[in-house]
C-alpha positions in Angstrom: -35.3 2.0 3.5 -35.9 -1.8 3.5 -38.9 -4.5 3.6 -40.4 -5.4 7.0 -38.3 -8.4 8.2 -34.8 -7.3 6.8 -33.6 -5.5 9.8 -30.9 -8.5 10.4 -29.3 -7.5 6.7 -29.3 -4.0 7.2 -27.3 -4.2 10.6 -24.8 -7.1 9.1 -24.2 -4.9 5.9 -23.4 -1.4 7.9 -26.5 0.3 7.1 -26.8 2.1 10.3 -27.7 5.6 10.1 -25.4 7.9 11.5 -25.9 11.6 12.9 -26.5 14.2 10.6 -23.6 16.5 8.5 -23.4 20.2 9.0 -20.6 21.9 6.8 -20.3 25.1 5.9 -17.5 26.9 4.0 -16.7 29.7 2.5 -14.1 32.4 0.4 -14.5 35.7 2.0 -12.0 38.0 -1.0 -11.3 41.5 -1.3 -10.0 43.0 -4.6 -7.4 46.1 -4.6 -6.8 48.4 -7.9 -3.1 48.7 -8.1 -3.7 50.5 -11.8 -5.8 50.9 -14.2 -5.4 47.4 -15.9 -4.4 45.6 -12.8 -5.3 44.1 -9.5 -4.9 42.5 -7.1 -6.9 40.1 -5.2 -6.3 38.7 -1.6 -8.5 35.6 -0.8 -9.3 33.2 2.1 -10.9 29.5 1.7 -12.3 28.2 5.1 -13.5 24.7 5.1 -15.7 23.7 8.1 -16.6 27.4 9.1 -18.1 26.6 12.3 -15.8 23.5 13.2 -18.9 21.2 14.5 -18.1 17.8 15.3 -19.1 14.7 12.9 -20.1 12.1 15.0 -19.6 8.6 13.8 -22.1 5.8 13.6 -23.2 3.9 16.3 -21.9 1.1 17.5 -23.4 -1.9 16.2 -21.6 -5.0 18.1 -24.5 -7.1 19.9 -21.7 -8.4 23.1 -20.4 -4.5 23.3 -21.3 -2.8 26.3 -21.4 0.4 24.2 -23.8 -1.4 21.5 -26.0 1.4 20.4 -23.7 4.1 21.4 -22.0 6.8 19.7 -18.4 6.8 21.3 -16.5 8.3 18.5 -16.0 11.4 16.0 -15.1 11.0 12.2 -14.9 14.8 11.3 -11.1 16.9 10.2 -10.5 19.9 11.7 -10.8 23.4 10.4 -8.9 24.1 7.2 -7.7 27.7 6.2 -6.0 28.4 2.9 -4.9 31.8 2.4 -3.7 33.1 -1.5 -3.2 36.3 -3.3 -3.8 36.8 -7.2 -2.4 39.1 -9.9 -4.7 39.8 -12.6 -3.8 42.5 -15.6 
């Protein structure tokens, strides 16, 4: 973290710690036998699974009236890509 004393620097230099990160994805597929040497495969990529916010850092400007709180969100919303794959 730092030396006793340095708290000034670590403010001035953005080294605030901010909330946690929770993100979880994941590629649910299922695979379909269209012959004997081919398939097919239907696929889904989800990114942020459970769409939980990120929460920025706090604020760290002495005069603000919000100094030391958290009054905005950094996170992107939910991403689904969808594709299908031929394989023989």
């Amino acid at each position: 973290m730092g030396r006793a004393g340095d708290i000034h620097n670590i403010v001035l230099s953005g080294g605030v710690r901010a909330p946690g990160v929770q993100y979880i994805s994941g590629s649910p597929f299922k695979d379909f036998q269209i012959r004997e040497c081919m398939k097919m495969q239907l696929r889904t990529d989800w990114e942020d699974l459970t769409n939980t916010p990120i929460f920025a850092a706090p604020n760290t400007t002495p005069t603000s009236s919000a100094f030391g709180r958290i009054i905005a969100t950094q996170d992107e919303p939910r991403r689904i890509f969808m594709g299908l794959r031929l394989m023989f």
